[in-house]
C-alpha positions in Angstrom: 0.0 0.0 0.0 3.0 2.4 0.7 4.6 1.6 -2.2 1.7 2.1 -4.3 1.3 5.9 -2.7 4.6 6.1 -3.2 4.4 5.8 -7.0 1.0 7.9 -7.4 2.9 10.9 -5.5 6.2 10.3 -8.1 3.8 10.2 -11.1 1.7 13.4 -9.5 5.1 15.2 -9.1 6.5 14.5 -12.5 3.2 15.0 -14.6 3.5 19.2 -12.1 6.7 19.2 -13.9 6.4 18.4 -17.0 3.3 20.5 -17.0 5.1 23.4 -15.8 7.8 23.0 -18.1 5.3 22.8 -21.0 4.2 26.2 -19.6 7.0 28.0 -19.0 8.1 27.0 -22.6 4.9 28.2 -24.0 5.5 31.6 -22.3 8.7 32.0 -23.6 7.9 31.3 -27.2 5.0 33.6 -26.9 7.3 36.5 -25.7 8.4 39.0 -28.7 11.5 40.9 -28.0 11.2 44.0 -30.3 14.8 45.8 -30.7 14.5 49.9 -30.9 17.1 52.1 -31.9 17.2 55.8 -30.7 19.7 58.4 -29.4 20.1 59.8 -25.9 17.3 61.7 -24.8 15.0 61.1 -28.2 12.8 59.0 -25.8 11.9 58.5 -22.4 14.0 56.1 -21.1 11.2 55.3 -18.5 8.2 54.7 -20.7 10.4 52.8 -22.5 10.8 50.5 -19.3 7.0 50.5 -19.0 6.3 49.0 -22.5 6.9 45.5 -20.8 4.3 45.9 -18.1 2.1 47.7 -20.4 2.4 44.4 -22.8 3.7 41.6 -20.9 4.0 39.4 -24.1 6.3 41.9 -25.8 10.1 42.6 -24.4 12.0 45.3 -26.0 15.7 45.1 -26.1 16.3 49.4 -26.2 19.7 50.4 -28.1 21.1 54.0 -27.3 23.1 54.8 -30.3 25.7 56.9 -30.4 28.1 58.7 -32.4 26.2 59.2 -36.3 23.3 58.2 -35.7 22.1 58.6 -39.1 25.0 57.4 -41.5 24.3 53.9 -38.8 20.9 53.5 -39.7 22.0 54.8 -43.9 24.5 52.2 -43.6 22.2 49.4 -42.4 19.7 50.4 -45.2 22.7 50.5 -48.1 23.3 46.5 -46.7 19.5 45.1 -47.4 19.2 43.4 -44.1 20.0 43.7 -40.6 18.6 46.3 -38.0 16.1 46.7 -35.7 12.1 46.3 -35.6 12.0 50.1 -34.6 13.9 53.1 -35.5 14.1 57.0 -34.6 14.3 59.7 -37.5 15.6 63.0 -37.1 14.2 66.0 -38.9 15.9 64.3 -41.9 12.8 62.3 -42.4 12.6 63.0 -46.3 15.6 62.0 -46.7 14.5 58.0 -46.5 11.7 58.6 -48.7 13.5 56.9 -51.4 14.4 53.7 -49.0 10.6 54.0 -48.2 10.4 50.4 -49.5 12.4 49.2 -46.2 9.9 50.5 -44.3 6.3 48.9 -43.1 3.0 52.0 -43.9 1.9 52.8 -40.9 -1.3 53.3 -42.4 -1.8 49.8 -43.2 -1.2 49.2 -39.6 -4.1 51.5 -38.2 -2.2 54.6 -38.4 -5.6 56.5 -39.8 -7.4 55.7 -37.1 -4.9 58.2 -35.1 -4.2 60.7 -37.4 -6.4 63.1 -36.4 -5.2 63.2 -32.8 -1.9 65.0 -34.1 -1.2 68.1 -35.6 -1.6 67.8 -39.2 1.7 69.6 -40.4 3.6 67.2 -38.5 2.2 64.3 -38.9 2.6 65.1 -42.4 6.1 64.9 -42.4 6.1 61.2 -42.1 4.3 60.8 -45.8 5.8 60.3 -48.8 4.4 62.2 -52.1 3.0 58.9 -52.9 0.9 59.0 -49.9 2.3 56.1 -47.8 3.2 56.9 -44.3 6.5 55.8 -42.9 7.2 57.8 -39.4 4.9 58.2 -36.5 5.7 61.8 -35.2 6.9 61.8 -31.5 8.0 65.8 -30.7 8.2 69.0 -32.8 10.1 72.1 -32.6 8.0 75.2 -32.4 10.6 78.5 -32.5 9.8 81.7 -30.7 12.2 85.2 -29.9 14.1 84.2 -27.3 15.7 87.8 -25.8 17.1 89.5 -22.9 14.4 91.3 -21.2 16.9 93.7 -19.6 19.1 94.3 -22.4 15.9 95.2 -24.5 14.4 97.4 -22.2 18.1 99.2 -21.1 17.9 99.9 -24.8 14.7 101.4 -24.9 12.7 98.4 -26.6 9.7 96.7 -25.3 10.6 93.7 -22.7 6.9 92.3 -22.2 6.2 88.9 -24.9 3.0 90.5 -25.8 4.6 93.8 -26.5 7.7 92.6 -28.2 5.6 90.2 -30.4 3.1 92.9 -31.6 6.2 96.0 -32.4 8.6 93.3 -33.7 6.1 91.3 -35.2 8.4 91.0 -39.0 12.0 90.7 -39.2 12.2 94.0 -40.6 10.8 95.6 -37.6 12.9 92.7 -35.5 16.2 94.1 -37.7 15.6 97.8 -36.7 15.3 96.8 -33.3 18.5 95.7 -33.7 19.7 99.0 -34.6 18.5 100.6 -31.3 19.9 97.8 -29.6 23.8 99.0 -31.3 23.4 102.4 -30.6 22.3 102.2 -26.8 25.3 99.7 -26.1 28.0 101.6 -28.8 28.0 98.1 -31.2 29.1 95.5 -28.0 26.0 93.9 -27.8 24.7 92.4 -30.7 20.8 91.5 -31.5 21.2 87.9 -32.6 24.0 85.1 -33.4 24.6 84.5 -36.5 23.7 85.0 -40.9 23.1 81.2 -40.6 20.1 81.1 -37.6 18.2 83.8 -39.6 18.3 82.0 -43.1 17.4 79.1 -41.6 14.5 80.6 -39.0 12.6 82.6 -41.5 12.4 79.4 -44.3 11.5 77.6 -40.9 8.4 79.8 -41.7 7.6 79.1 -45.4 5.4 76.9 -47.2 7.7 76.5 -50.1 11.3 76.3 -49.6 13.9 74.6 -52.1 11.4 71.6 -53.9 8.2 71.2 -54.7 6.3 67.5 -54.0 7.2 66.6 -57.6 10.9 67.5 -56.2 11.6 69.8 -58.5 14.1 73.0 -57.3 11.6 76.1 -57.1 14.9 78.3 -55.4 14.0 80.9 -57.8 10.6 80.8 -58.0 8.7 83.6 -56.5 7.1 80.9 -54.2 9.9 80.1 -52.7 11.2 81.7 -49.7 14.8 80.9 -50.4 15.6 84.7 -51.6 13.4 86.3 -49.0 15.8 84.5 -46.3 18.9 85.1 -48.3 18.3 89.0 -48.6 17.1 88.8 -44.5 20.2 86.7 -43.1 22.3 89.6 -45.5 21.2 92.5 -44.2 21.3 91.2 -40.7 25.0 90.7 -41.1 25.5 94.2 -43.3 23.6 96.0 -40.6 26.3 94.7 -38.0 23.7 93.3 -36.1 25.5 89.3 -35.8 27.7 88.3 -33.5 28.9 85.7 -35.7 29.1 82.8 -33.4 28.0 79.5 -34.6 24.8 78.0 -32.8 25.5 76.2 -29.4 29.4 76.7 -30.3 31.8 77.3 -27.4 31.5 80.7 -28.0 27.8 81.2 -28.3 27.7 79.6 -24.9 30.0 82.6 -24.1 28.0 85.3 -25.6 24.9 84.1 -23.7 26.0 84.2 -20.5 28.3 87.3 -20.8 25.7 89.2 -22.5 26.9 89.8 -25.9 23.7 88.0 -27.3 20.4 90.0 -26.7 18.4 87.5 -28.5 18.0 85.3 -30.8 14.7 82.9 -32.7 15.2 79.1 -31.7 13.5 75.8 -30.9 11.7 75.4 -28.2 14.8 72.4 -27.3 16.7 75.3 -27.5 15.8 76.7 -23.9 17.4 73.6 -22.1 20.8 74.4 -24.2 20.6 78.0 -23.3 20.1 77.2 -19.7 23.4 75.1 -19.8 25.2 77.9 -21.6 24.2 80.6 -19.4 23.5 79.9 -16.2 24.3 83.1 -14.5 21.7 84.9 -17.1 18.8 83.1 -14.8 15.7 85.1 -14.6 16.8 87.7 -17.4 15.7 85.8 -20.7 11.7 85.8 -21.9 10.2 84.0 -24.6 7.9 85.8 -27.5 6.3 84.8 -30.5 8.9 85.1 -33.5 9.1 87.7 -36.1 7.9 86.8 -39.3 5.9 84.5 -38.3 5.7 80.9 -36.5 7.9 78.2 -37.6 9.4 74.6 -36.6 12.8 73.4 -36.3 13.6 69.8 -35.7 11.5 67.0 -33.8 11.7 63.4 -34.3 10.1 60.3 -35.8 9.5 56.7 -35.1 9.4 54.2 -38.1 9.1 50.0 -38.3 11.7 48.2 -40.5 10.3 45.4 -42.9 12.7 43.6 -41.2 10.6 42.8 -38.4 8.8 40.0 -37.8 6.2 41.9 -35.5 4.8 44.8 -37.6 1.1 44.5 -35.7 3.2 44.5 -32.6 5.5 47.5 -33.1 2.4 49.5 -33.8 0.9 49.5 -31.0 4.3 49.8 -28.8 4.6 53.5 -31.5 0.8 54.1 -30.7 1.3 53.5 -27.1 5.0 55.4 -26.3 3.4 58.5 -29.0 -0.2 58.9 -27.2 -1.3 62.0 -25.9 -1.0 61.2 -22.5 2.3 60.0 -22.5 3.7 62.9 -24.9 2.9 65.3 -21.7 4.9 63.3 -19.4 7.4 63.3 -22.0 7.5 67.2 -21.9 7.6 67.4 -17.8 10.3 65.4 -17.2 12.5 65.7 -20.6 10.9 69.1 -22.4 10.2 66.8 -25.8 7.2 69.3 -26.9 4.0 67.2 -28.0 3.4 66.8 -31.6 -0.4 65.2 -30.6 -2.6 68.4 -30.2 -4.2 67.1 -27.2 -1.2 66.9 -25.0 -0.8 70.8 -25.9 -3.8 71.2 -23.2 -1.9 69.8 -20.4 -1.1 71.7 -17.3 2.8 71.3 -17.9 2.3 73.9 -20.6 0.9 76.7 -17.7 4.2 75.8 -15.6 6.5 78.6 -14.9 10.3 78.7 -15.8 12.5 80.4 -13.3 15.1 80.6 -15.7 12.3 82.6 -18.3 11.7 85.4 -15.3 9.2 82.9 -14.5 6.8 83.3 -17.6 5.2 80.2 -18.8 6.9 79.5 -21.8 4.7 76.5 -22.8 1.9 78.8 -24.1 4.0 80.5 -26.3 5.6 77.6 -28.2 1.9 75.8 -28.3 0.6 78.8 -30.6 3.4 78.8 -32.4 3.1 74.8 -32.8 -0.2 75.3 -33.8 0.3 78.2 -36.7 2.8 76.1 -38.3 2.4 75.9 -42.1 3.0 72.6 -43.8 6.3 72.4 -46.0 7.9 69.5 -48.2 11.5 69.3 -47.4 12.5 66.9 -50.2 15.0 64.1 -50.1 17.9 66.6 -50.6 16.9 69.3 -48.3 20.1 68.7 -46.2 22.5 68.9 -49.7 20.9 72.1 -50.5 20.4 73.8 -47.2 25.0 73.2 -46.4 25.4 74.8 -49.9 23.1 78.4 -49.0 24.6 78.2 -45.8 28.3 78.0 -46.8 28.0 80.6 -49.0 26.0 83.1 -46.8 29.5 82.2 -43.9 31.9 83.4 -46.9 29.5 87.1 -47.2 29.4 87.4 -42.9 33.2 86.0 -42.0 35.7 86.3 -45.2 33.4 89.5 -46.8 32.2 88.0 -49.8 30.0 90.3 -52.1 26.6 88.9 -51.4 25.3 89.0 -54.9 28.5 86.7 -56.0 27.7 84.2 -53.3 23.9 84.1 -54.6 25.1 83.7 -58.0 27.4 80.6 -56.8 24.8 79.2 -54.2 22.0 78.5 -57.2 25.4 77.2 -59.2 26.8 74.9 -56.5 23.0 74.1 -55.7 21.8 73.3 -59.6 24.9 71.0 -60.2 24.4 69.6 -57.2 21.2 68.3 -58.0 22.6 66.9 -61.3 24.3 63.9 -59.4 
């Protein structure tokens, strides 16, 4: 009789076992690990944690890349296989429209069903001229005037945001400001940093910049705003209002906190910079609306590789980390502005910011986020854009007549374009 329990208990035990095992290697082989590549500070590093307990069947193995960033992922693309199931873009989105075969349509995923939770320009961004959908938007970068309340009103300007927005509301009234500014302080501080920030910031505002959708170059087409910005960035520098020091450079992070910069249209990113580059200007900067008119300038993507075996999967991980809810966390703890419209009504947007004199800059960059006009960039965008830009350097730091350095931009840019 012993014996007999004896066996029945063995057989109970080892049928637990085997059970269990059976279990546990069911579990496993329904887990999906998911990699993700993105760069420091791109993402939350916490939500990121939380996708596992959000969906316990999915694990995601998170790579911080460093270094290039985008020459990694061009590189991985160029090979034909290889990387991960999700990927961050950069503002050089357009530039992978022509690998957009690599990558899964996020509207045959359910990406529709969303797309009316973000704001439209953005979104956007992410579709090709064909119409299919490649990057889910995750922040933007709304610009605004960011100045030296002090400096402006020592030099007889207006210093309150609504003020300085209505009497410098262009960048010709924004340019004679300037001129004040170098007569009350003799020429020692300057209005802004340098020819290439106010190319860039007032095509930031345009519709039409160097192609159209068919990617044609429209430079000299009245609709472009590629001479209007030329002829601004020019008479900023002839005007001796520049300060000639290169954006976030060693010695623009001198100029900001000595005070040789009284101001200058960035990013709304660019307020955490400036707060590294000059701390012991605390309190004195304030945030307006820009001249000219509102604009963006950078903000990030997420994208799914045909590589991946969990397409379904990856979408709803995108849909999950890029909803509104967790887009305003995003903005408290890391100051990634929301690119879904909803998250621009949350509280973190009425916050104050000691270092802004304690003015809530949040409101400001959400108008401007919402004014935004909706531009194509083009594949070559970035090929164009280091050609204008090198030329306009040669007119502010070597003297080069500006007409000459037009004539060679559209050269340099048309033969260019050739390749």
């Amino acid at each position: 009789m012993l014996n007999s329990r004896f066996l029945v208990s063995c057989l109970i035990v080892c049928i637990t076992f085997f059970v269990s095992g059976c279990s546990a290697d069911q579990s496993n082989s329904e887990t999906k690990t998911l990699t993700l590549w993105y760069w420091n500070r791109s993402l939350d590093d916490d939500l990121i944690k939380a996708v596992e307990k959000e969906f316990p069947g999915i694990r995601i193995q998170a790579q911080k890349i460093g270094g290039d960033f985008k020459s990694k992922l061009k590189t991985t693309l160029a090979a034909g296989s290889g990387g991960p199931d999700i990927v961050a873009f950069n503002d050089w989105v357009a530039e992978l429209f022509t690998s957009s075969d690599r990558f899964y349509d996020l509207y045959e995923l359910g990406a529709k069903e969303i797309e009316q939770d973000y704001l439209d320009w953005k979104w956007s961004l992410g579709v090709t001229p064909e119409g299919k959908m490649i990057a889910m938007p995750i922040d933007t970068g709304p610009t605004a005037l960011f100045y030296r309340a002090d400096l402006f009103e020592e030099a007889g300007l207006p210093n309150d945001p609504e003020e300085v927005h209505r009497q410098l509301a262009t960048w010709d009234d924004y340019l004679n400001a300037g001129k004040k500014l170098n007569e009350a302080f003799g020429g020692k501080i300057k209005l802004t940093d340098n020819i290439n920030n106010v190319y860039n910031q007032v095509n930031s505002q345009s519709k039409h910049i160097y192609f159209s959708e068919e990617d044609a170059f429209i430079g000299e087409d009245p609709s472009s705003s590629m001479k209007t910005a030329w002829d601004t960035a020019v008479n900023a520098s002839q005007m001796g209002l520049l300060a000639n020091a290169s954006s976030f450079s060693s010695e623009w992070n001198a100029a900001m906190n000595n005070g040789r910069i009284a101001s200058f249209v960035g990013a709304v990113w660019a307020k955490e910079i400036l707060m590294q580059a000059a701390p012991d200007t605390s309190g004195k900067w304030r945030v307006a609306r820009a001249p000219g008119g509102d604009g963006n300038n950078g903000g990030s993507f997420l994208a799914i590789m045909k590589t991946s075996p969990y397409p379904e999967e990856s979408f709803k991980v995108l849909q999950w980390l890029l909803n509104p809810d967790n887009q305003a966390k995003s903005y408290e703890s890391m100051n990634l502005f929301p690119s879904a419209a909803s998250a621009l009504d949350s509280p973190a947007m009425l916050l104050k910011d000691p270092f802004l004199g304690d003015q809530a800059t949040g409101e400001i960059f959400t108008e401007s986020a919402l004014n935004v006009q909706s531009a194509y960039f083009g594949g070559r965008f970035g090929n164009v854009n280091g050609i204008v830009n090198r030329e306009l350097q040669s007119v502010a730091l070597e003297g080069k007549d500006p007409d000459k350095a037009w004539e060679d931009a559209l050269k340099r840019v048309k033969k260019e374009l050739l390749r």
